[in-house]
N, C-alpha and C positions, 0 to 999 in steps of 0.2 A: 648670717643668712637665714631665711626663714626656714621654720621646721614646720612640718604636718605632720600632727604625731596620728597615728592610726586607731588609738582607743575607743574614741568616739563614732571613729568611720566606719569600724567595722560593721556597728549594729546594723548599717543600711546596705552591706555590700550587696547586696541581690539586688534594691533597685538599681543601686551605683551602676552597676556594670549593665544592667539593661540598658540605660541612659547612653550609655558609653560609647563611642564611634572611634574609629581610627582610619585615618587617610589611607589612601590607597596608592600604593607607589611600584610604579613599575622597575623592577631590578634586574638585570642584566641576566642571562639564561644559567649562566654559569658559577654565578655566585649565591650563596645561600641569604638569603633575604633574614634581616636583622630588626628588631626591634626593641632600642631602649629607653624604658621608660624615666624622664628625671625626677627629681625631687622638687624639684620647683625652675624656675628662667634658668637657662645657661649665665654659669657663673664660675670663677674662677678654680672652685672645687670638682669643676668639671674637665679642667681645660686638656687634661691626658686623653679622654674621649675624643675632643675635636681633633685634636692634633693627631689621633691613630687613625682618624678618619683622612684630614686631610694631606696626610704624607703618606700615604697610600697603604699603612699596615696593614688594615681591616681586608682590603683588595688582596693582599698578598696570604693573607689567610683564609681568604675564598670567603668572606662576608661583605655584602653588602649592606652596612648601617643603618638607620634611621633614628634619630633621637627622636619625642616627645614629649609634652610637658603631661603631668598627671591630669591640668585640672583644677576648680576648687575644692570640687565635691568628692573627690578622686582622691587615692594614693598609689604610690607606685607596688608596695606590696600587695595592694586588693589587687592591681590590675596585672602585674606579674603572676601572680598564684590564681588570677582566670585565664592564663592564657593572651594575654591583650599584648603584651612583650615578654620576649624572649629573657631579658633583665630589666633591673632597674637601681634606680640610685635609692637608698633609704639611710638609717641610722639605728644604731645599737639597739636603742632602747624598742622600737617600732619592730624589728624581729623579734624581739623577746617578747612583747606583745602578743604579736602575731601567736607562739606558740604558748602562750597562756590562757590561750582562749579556751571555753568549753571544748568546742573542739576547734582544734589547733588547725593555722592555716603555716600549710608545707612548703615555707621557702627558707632558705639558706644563704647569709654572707658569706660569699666566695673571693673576697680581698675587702680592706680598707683602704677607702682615696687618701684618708690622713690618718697617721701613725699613734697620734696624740692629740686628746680634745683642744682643739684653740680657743673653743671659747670663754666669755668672762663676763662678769658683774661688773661695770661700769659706772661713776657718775662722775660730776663734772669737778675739774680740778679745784675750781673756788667752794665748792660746797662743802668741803671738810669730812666726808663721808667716805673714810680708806679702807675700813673693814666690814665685811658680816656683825661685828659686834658693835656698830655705830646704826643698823639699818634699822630697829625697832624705832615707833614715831615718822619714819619716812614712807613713801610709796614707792612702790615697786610698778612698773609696767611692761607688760610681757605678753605673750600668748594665751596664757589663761590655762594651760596645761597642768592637768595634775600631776606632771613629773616636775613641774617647776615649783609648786610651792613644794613638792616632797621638799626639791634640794635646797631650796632658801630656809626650809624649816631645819634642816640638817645642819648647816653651814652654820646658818644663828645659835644656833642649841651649841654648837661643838663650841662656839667662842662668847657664848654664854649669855645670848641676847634674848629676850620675849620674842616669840614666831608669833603670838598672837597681835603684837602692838603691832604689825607691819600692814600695812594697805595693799592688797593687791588689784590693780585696776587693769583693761587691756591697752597696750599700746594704740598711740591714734597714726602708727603709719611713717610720721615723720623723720625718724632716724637719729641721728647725732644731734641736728639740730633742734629736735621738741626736749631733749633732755636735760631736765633742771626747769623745765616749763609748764605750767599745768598741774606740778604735783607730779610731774614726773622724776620722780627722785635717783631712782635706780634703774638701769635697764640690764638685759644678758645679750652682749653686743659678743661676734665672730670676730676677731684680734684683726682678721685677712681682710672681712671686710667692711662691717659699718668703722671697724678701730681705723681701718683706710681713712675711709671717708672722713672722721672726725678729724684728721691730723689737714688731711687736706684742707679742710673747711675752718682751718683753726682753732678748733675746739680741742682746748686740755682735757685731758681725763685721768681721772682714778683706776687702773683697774685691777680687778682682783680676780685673776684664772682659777678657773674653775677643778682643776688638775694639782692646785697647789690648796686649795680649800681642805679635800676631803681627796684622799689617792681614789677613793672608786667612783670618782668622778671625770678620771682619765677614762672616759671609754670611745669607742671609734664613734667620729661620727664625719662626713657618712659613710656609707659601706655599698661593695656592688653586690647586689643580690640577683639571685633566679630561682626556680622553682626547683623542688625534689622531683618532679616530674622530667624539669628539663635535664638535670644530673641523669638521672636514669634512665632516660630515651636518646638524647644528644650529646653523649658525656666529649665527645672529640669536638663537637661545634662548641661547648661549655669551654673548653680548653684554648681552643684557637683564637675565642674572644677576650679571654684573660690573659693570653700571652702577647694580644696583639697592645689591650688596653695597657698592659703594663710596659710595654715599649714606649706608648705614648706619655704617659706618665716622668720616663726613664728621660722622656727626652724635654717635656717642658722643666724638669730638673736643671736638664744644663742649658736650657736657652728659654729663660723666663722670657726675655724680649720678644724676641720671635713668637714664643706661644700665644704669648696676649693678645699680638697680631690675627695668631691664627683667631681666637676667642672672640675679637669682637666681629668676625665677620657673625657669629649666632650673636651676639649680644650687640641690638640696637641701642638701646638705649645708656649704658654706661661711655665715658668717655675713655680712649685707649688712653690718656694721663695715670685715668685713675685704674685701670685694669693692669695696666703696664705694673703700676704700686703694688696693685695688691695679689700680682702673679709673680711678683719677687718675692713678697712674704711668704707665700704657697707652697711655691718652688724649696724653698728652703724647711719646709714643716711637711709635707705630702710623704717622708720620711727622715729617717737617719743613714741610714743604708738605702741605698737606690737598688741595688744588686737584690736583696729582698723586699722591694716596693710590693705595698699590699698584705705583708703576712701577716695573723692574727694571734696571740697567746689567747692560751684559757683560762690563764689568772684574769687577764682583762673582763673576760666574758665572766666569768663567775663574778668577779667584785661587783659591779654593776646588777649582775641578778640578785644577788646578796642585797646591794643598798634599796634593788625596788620592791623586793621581799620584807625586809626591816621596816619601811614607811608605807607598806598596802599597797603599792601597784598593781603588785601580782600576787595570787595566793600561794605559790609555792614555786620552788625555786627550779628552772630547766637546766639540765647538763649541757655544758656546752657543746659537745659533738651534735647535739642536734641545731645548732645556731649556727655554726660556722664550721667552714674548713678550707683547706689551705692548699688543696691536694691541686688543683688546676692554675695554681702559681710555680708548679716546682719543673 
């Protein structure tokens, strides 16, 4: 699924959020009006949300919901940490960002939607290209993110390849099917869902997870986030939206079918064939334990600060009690 990683964004956040609108929605008198922000389209990494919405947990916890998408220009931790929602959806590395900054913007992972990174380096089964150590002389196509040539330079180096012989160009959009086309040699496909799609569309693949590469590559992604502000003014509405979300979670666990159902009612565009697929892979990876859905380690959080510190991400390394906790899961 796509990422927006927040490095770049932040430099404009002032005009960002002047720019910025959010609908207006009237909510019922008695229920605390909710706003949270996604990371991009609703999509299966989502589907605990809808599902706490539309089996009424969020009601029973006296919130009234509202998803939103960020945006192009937008992310959901600029717009969490002004205020613009209550939470949002983001990813590991985009909070540690956040708090690398000159000055640090103050928001916190308060659960993981997945327990362990799914995603992978990809190419196509006929191309003969099984490792990070075959990828020198090929192109890569991707985001363009400075966290990604970090890990392709990591990966190559650890299995012994030239990082400089590698091509990085931007992906043109196309998904499974432009791969192996154009020079598009390598992609970093989500296992849930472009690896759906590819199985669907009959396209073989290679792929090589990213979690079995390099261990501090296991890092959450994504994560529900809210503000320090909201922790320390709202800490019981903080609690009743995490205990509701992790019900829903709990419960697309045991009934992928159904939730997918629920899921494409927000997702126009994907077919419930292929959401039904790839909310059974979810379903099975969203954790190991459902009974602790969402908890975080701080080895997790540190290896990851560690490997963006080691390759210049970041200049120096955040403790993890300031990045996450755990405390409004228990």
């Amino acid at each position: 699924m796509k990422k927006i990683l927040i490095a770049t964004a932040l430099l404009g956040l002032g005009l960002l959020l002047a720019s910025c609108g959010q609908a207006q929605t009237t909510h019922p008198k008695s229920l605390t009006p909710i706003t949270v922000v996604l990371d991009y389209v609703p999509n299966t990494n989502h589907t605990g949300l809808y599902v706490a919405k539309a089996k009424g947990y969020y009601k029973q916890a006296g919130l009234d919901v509202t998803f939103i998408e960020p945006g192009d220009n937008s992310t959901s931790v600029a717009l969490v940490a002004a205020g613009k929602g209550q939470f949002g959806i983001s990813y590991q590395e985009d909070v540690t960002y956040a708090h690398a900054q000159a000055t640090p913007i103050p928001v916190k992972a308060i659960a993981t939607l997945v327990k362990h990174n799914t995603s992978s380096f990809v190419t196509r089964k006929d191309s003969g290209i099984t490792s990070p150590a075959q990828f020198a002389g090929h192109t890569y196509a991707g985001w363009q993110a400075p966290s990604e040539a970090a890990v392709l330079k990591a990966v190559m180096t650890k299995a012994g390849a030239d990082f400089d012989q590698l091509k990085i160009v931007g992906a043109d959009g196309s998904g499974p099917a432009g791969l192996g086309k154009n020079g598009q040699d390598i992609e970093w496909f989500f296992d849930g869902w472009d690896g759906i799609r590819a199985k669907q569309e009959g396209i073989a693949l290679n792929t090589m997870p990213l979690r079995t590469l390099d261990a501090r590559l296991d890092y959450y992604t994504p994560v529900l986030i809210t503000s320090d502000k909201e922790i320390k003014t709202n800490a019981k509405t903080v609690r009743a939206f995490v205990q509701a979300t992790k019900k829903g979670y709990q419960q697309a666990i045991k009934d992928p079918t159904g939730s997918a159902k629920i899921l494409k009612q927000a997702d126009q565009t994907d077919s419930l064939k292929f959401l039904t697929a790839s909310q059974k892979y979810l379903s099975a990876h969203y954790t190991d334990d459902p009974t602790n859905w969402g908890a975080m380690t701080s080895t997790v959080w540190n290896n990851y600060t560690e490997f963006m510190t080691e390759y210049g991400l970041i200049k120096q390394k955040i403790p993890a009690n300031e990045l996450y906790t755990n405390a409004f899961l228990k």
